[in-house]
C-alpha positions as CSV (number, residue, x, y, z in Angstrom):
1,X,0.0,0.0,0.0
2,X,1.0,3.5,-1.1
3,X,2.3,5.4,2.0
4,X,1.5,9.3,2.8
5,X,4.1,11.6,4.0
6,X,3.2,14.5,5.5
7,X,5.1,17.2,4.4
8,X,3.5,20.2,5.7
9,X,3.5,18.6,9.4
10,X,7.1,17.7,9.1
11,X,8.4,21.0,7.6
12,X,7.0,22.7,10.3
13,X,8.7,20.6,13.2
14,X,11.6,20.5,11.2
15,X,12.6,24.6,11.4
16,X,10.9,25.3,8.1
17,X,11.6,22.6,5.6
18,X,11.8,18.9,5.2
19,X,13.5,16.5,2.3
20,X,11.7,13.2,1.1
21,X,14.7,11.1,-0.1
22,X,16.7,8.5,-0.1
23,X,15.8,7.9,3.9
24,X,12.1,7.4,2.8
25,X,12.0,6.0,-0.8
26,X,15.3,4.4,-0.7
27,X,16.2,5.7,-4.0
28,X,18.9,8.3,-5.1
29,X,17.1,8.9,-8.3
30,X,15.1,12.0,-6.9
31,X,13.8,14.3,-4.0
32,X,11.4,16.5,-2.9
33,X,12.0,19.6,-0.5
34,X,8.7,20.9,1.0
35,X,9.8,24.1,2.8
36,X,7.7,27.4,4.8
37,X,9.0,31.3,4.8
38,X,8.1,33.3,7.4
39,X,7.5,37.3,6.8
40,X,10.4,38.6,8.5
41,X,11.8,35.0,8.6
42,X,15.9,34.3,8.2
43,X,16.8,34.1,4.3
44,X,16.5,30.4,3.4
45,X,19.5,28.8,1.2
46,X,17.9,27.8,-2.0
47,X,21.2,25.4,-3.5
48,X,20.9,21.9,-5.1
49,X,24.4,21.4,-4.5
50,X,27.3,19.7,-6.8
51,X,25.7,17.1,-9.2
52,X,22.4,18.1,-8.5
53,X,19.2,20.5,-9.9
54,X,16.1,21.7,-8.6
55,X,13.2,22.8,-9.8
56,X,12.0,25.5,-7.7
57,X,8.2,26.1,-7.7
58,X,6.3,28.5,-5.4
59,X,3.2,27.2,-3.9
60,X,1.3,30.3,-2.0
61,X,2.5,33.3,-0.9
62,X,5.3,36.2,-2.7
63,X,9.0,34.6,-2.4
64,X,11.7,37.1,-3.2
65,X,15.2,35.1,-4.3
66,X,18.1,36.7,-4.2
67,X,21.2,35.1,-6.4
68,X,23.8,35.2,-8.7
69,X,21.5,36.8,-11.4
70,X,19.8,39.5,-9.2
71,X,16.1,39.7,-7.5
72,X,13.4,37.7,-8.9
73,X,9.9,37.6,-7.4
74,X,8.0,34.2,-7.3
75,X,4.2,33.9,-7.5
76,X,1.8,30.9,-6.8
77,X,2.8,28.6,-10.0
78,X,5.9,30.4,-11.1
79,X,8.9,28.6,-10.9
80,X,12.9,28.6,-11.3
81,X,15.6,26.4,-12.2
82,X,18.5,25.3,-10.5
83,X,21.6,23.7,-11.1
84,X,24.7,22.5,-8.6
85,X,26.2,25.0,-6.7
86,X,24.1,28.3,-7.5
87,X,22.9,29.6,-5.0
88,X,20.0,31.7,-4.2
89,X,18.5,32.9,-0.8
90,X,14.8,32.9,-0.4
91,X,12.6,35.1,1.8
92,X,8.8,35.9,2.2
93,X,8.1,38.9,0.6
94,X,4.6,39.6,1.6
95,X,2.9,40.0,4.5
96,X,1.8,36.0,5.1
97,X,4.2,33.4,5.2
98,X,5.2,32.1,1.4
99,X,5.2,28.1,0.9
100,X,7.3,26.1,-1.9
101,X,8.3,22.9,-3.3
102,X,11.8,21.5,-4.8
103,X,11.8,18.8,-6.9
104,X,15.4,17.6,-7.7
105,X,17.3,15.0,-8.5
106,X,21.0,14.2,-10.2
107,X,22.3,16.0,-13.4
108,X,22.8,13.3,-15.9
109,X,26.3,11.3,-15.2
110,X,26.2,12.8,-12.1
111,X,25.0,9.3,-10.0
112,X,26.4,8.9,-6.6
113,X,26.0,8.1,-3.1
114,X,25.6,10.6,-0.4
């Protein structure tokens, strides 16, 4: 039988965000970050990391992201792509908290153990 993970539940016990990964599926092959702003909240690191992308998507609320390539403004379906070590730093930018999701997994020849 299929199992539910609750990632709301989690990423707010967990300071914010959670990963569904290898500890859960048991598979390298991909991952999903579930993760909550705060307005006024600490930046959040937004970084797949070496031999890894992301796919960035915001689920409610205004997330500013600050990176290499300037200020960008996320809104409910709007998403951005990232790839190994770019780095972005994520905030709330509106008044209520901003939510998103990461889906990632390894750039191609990129397969490895963690």
């Amino acid at each position: 039988m299929k199992q539910i993970f609750d990632l709301v539940g989690r990423a707010l016990r967990e300071g914010g965000e959670t990963v569904l990964g290898l500890k859960e599926l048991g598979t390298h092959a991909c991952y999903l970050i579930y993760g909550v702003l705060e307005p006024g909240g600490e930046p959040r690191v937004l970084k797949p990391g070496d031999g890894h992308e992301e796919i960035v998507l915001a689920v409610s609320g205004t997330i500013q992201v600050q990176g290499p390539e300037g200020s960008l403004t996320l809104q409910p379906g709007q998403a951005i792509y990232l790839q190994g070590a770019e780095t972005w730093q994520a905030i709330a930018a509106g008044p209520a908290e901003a939510r998103y999701v990461a889906a990632g997994g390894h750039s191609p020849g990129q397969e490895h153990s963690h």
